[in-house]
C-alpha positions in Angstrom: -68.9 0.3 -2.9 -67.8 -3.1 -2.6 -66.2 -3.6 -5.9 -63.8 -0.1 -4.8 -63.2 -1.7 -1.2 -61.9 -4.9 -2.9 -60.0 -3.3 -5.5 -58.6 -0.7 -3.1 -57.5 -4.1 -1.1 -56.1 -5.6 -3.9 -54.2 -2.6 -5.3 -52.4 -2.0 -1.7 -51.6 -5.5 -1.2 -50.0 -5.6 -4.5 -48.4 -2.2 -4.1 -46.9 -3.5 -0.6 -45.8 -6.7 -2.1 -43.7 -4.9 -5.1 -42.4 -2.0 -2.9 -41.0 -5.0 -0.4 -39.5 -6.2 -3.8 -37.9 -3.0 -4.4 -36.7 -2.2 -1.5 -34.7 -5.9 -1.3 -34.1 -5.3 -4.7 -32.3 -1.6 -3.9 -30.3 -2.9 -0.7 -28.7 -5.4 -3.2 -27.7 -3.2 -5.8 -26.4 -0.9 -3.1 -24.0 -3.1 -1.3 -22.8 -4.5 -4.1 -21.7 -1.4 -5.7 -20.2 0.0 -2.5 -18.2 -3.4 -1.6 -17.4 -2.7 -5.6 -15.9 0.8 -4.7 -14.2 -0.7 -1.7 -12.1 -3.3 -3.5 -11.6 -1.0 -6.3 -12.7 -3.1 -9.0 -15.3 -0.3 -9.6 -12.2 1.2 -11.3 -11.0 -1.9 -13.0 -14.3 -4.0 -14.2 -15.2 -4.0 -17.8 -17.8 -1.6 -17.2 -16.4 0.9 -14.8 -18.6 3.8 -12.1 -18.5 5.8 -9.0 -15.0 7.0 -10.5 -13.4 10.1 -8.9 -14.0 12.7 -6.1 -17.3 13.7 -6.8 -19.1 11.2 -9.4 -22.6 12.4 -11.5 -25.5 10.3 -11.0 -26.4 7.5 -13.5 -29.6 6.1 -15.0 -28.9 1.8 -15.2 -30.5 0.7 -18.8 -32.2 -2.4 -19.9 -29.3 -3.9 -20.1 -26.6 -2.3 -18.2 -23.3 -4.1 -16.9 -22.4 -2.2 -14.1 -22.4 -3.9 -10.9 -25.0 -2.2 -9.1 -27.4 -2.4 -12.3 -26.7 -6.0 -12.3 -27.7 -6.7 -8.8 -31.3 -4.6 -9.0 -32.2 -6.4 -12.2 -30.9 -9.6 -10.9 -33.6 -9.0 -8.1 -36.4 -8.0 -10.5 -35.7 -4.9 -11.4 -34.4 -2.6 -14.1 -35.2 -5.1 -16.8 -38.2 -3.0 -18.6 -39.2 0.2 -19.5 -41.5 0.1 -16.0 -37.7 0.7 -14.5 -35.9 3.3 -13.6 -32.7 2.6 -11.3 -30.8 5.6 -10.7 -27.2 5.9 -9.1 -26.3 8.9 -6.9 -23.1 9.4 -4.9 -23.6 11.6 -1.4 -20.2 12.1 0.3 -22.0 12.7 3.2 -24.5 10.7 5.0 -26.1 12.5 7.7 -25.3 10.9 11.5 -22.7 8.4 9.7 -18.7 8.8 9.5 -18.0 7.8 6.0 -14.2 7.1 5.0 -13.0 10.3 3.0 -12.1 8.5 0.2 -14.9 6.7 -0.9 -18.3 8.7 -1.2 -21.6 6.4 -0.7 -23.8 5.1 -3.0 -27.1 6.0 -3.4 -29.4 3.3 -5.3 -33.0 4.1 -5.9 -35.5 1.8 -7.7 -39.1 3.0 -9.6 -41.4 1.0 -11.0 -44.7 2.2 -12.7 -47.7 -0.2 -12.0 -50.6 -0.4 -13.5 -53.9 -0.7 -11.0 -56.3 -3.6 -10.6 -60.4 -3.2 -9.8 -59.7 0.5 -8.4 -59.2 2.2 -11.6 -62.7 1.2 -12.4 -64.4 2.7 -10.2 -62.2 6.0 -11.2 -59.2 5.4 -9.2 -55.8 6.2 -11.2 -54.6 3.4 -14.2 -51.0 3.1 -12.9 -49.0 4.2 -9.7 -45.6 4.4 -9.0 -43.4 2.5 -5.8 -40.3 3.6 -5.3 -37.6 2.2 -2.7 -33.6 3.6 -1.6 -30.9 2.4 -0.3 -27.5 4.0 0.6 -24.3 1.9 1.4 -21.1 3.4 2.7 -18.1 2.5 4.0 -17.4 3.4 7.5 -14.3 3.8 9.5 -13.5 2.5 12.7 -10.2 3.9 14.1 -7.3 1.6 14.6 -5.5 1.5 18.4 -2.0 1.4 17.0 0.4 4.3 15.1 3.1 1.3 14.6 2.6 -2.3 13.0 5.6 -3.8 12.1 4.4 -6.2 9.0 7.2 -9.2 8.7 5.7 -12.3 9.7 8.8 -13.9 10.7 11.3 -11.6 10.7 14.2 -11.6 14.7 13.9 -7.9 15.4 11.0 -6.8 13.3 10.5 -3.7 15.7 14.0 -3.5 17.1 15.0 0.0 19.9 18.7 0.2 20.6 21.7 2.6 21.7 20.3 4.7 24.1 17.2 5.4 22.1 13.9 6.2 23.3 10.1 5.7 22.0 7.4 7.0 23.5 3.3 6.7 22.1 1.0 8.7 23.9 -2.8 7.2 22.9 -1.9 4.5 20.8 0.0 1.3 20.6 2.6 -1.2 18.2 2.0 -4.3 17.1 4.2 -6.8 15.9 3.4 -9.4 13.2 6.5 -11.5 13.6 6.1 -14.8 14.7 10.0 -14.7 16.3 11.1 -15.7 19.5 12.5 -12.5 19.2 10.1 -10.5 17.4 10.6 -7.0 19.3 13.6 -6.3 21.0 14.8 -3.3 23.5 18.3 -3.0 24.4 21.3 -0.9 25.7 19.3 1.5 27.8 16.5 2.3 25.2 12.9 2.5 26.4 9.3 1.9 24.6 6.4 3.1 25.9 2.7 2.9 24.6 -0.8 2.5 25.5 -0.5 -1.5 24.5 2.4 -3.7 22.7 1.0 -6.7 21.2 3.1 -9.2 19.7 2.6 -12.5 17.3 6.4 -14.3 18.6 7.7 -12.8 22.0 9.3 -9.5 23.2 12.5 -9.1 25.2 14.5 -6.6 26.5 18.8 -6.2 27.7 19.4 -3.4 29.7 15.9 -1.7 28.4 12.0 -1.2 29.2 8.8 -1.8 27.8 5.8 -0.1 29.2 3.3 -1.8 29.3 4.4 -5.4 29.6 4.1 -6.6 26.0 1.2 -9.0 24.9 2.8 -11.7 23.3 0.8 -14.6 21.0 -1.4 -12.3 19.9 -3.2 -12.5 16.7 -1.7 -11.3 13.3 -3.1 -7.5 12.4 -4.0 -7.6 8.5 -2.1 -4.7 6.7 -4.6 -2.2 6.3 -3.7 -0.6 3.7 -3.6 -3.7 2.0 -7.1 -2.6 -0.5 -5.3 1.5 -1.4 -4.6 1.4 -5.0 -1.4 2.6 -6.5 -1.3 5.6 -8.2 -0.9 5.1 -11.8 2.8 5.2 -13.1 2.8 7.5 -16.5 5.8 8.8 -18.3 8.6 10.8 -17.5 7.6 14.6 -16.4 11.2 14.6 -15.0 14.4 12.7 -15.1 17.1 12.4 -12.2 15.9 15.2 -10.7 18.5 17.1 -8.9 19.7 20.5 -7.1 22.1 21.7 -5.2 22.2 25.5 -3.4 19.1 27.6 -4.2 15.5 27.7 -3.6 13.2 25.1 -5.5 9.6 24.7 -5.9 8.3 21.2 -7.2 5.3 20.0 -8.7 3.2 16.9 -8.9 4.1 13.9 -11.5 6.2 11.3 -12.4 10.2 11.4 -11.5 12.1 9.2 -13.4 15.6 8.2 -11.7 14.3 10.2 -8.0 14.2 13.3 -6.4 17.9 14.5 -4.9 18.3 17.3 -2.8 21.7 18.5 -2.4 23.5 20.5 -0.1 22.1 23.6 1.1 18.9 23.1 -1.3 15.4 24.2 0.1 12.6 22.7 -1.8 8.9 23.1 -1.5 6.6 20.8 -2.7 3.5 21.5 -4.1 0.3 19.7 -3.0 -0.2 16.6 -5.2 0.8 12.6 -6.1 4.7 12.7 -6.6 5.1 9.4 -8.4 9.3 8.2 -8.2 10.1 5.9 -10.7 13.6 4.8 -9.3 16.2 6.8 -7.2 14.2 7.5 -4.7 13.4 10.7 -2.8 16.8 12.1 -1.0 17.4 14.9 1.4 20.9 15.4 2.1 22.7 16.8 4.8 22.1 21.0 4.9 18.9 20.6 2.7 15.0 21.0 3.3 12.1 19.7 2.1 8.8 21.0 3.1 5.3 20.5 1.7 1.5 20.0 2.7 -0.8 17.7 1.1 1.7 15.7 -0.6 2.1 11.9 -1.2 5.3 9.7 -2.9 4.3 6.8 -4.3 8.2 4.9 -4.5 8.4 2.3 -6.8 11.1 1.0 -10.0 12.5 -2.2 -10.1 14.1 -4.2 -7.9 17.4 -3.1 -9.2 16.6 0.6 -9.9 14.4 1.1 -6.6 15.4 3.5 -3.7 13.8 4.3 -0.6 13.5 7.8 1.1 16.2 9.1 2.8 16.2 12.1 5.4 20.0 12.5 6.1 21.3 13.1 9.8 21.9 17.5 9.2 18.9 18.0 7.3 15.3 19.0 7.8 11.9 18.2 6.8 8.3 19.2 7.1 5.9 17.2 5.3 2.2 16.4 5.9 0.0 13.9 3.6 -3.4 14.6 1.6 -6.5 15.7 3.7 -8.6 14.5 1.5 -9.0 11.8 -1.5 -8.0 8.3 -2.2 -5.1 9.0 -0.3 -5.8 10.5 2.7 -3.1 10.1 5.2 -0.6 8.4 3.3 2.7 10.4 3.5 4.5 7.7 1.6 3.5 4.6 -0.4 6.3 1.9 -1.2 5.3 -0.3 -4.3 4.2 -3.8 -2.9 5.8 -5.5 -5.7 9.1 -4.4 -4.5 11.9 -6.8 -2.6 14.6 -4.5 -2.0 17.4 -4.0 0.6 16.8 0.0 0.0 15.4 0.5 3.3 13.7 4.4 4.4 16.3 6.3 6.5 14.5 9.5 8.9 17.4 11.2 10.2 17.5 15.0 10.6 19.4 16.7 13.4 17.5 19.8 13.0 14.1 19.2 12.2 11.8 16.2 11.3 8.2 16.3 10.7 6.1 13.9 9.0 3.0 14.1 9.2 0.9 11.4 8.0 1.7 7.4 7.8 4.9 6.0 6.7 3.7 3.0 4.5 6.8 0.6 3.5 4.9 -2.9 3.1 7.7 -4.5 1.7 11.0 -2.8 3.1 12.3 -1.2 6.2 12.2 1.9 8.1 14.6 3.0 10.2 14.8 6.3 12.8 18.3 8.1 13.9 17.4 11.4 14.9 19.6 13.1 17.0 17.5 15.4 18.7 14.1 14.9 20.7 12.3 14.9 17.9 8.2 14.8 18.4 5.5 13.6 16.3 1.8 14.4 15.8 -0.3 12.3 13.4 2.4 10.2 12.2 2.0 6.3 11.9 4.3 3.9 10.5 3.3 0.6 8.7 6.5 -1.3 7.2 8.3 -4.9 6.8 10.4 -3.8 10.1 11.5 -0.8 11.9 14.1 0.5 14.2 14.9 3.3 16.2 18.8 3.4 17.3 21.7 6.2 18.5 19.9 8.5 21.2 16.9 8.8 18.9 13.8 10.0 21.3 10.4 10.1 19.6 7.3 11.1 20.8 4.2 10.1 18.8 0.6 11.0 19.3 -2.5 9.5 18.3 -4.4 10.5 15.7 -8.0 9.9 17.4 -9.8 10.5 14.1 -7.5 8.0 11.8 -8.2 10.4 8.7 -5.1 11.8 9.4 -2.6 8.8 9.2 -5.4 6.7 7.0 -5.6 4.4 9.8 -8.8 2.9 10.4 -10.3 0.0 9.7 -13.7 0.0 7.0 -16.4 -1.8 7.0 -19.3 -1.9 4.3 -23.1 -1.3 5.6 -26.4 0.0 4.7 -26.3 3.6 6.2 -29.5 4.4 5.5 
């Protein structure tokens, strides 16, 4: 009786101090893997995982070289055949908001034991501890529907000539450090829940409501970690039409997308990839779409922007779901171009979804009232001139624009 007291004692201390082990072991492996899937390099490393919507679970080996595997047998576990370190990937996590674009990882860790005094006195020869960890990334919603990236740029958000700009719910920042960072002039008007800017706001012959924050902190781009869609060959080369009806499809346009005169395109859910030339609407034309994102890129010398001209119309809205949620339009960060975005459109404009020009400049001449819902623009600059009135509402989720902030933590 006192030999299976003892050995009982023994067993559960030892049991206790392996399934602490585990367990320290597991929340490792899980945050690395997820801060892995975060930065993307999940995608990249030499030995890739957690790749695409809906990734199968995985059994680490002996030996494995994926990050997560790494970090549970760099904490003493996964190293022997006593092992088992699974991977799993919920894309929901119950009581947690978990970006759409990245599902969780699920990290659980087994080891088989074998027993001390117990199993002589007919207690069991081995037992199992097991321990589990999920990381996610979460998603915080961001307070503003307009940043204005240039860190130095005079009139890095710039409203003139009678135009107006009204955000109901969120706010603008400006990153310029400028004296004259954000200017409002010639009767124009800016109105938002909060206008926070780096350098210092002015305004001739125009309001801004509220008073502008100036020396405020610089806002980091956030989408600084989305990964570019990958650039393949040609499916289509300087595409272009004139008077009809058109249907597009997903792929890789080499030399842009031009819609002439009196041409009404649909586009078909998907990545549109423009290599060069742009994407063009011209006056009399329409584009409309849902669930579609353009990735522009080229080179400097053959790299156009978008262009909405002043007697068109167009209706687009970004992906719902995926690595790309929100995102209406992605300019290559490697580009330094003068080809700046253009969002006229006398008759219609609706884009719905963020605006994302890291490196170039947006600009707004709309003739009519033209309003807004889910749209956010993130760009080097922007401007809104010539009797443009926007209205923009919030997006009080984010998912819709992309625009919240994320954040790596154990979620359960």
């Amino acid at each position: 009786m006192i030999i299976g007291a003892l050995g009982l004692g023994i067993d559960v201390g030892q049991m206790y101090a392996q399934r602490q082990m585990a367990q320290a072991a597991a929340d490792a492996a899980a945050q690395a893997g997820i801060m892995s899937m975060l930065n993307g390099t999940n995608i990249t490393a030499a030995h890739p995982f957690g790749i695409g919507t809906s990734p199968a679970s995985y059994t680490c080996t002996t030996t494995d070289g994926i990050t997560p595997c790494v970090y549970a047998r760099n904490n003493g576990f996964g190293g022997s055949a006593a092992d088992t370190v699974t991977l799993s990937y919920p894309a929901t996590v119950t009581g947690v908001t978990l970006v759409p674009s990245i599902p969780a990882l699920a990290v659980s860790v087994q080891r088989s034991l074998k027993t001390g005094l117990i199993r002589f006195v007919g207690g069991p020869a081995t037992t199992t501890i097991t321990a589990k960890a999920t990381a996610g990334v979460t998603g915080t919603h961001l307070p503003y529907c307009i940043l204005a990236l240039n860190p130095s740029a005079q009139n890095a958000f710039q409203v003139s000539l009678l135009a107006s700009v009204a955000l109901h719910n969120c706010g603008i920042q400006v990153n310029s450090n400028s004296s004259s960072a954000m200017t409002v002039s010639l009767l124009s008007s800016v109105s938002a829940t909060v206008v926070d800017v780096v350098g210092n706001a002015s305004s001739f012959l125009g309001s801004i409501t509220p008073t502008p924050v100036t020396g405020v902190a610089v806002m980091g781009d956030p989408f600084a970690s989305l990964q570019a869609p990958t650039v393949g060959t040609c499916d289509f080369t300087n595409y272009s039409v004139g008077f009809g009806t058109f249907t597009l499809n997903p792929g890789t346009y080499c030399g842009g997308i031009n819609l002439g005169a009196s041409a009404q395109a649909t586009f078909n859910s998907g990545i549109y990839v423009v290599n060069g030339g742009g994407v063009t609407v011209s006056d009399g034309s329409s584009a409309t779409g849902t669930g579609v994102m353009f990735y522009l890129t080229g080179t400097n010398s053959t790299y156009r922007s978008a262009t909405v001209a002043a007697l068109s119309s167009a209706a687009l809205t970004a992906p719902s779901s995926g690595p790309y949620t929100g995102v209406l339009f992605f300019q290559d960060r490697s580009i330094t171009s003068s080809s700046g975005a253009f969002f006229g459109g006398a008759a219609s404009v609706q884009l719905n979804g963020s605006l994302y020009f890291p490196t170039t400049n947006v600009s707004f001449a709309i003739a009519n009232a033209s309003t807004f819902i889910n749209t956010a623009i993130v760009a080097n600059e922007i401007s809104f001139s010539t009797f443009v009135t926007s209205t923009f509402y919030d997006d009080p989720t984010g998912l819709k624009t992309g625009l919240f902030s994320k954040s790596v933590a154990l979620v359960q």
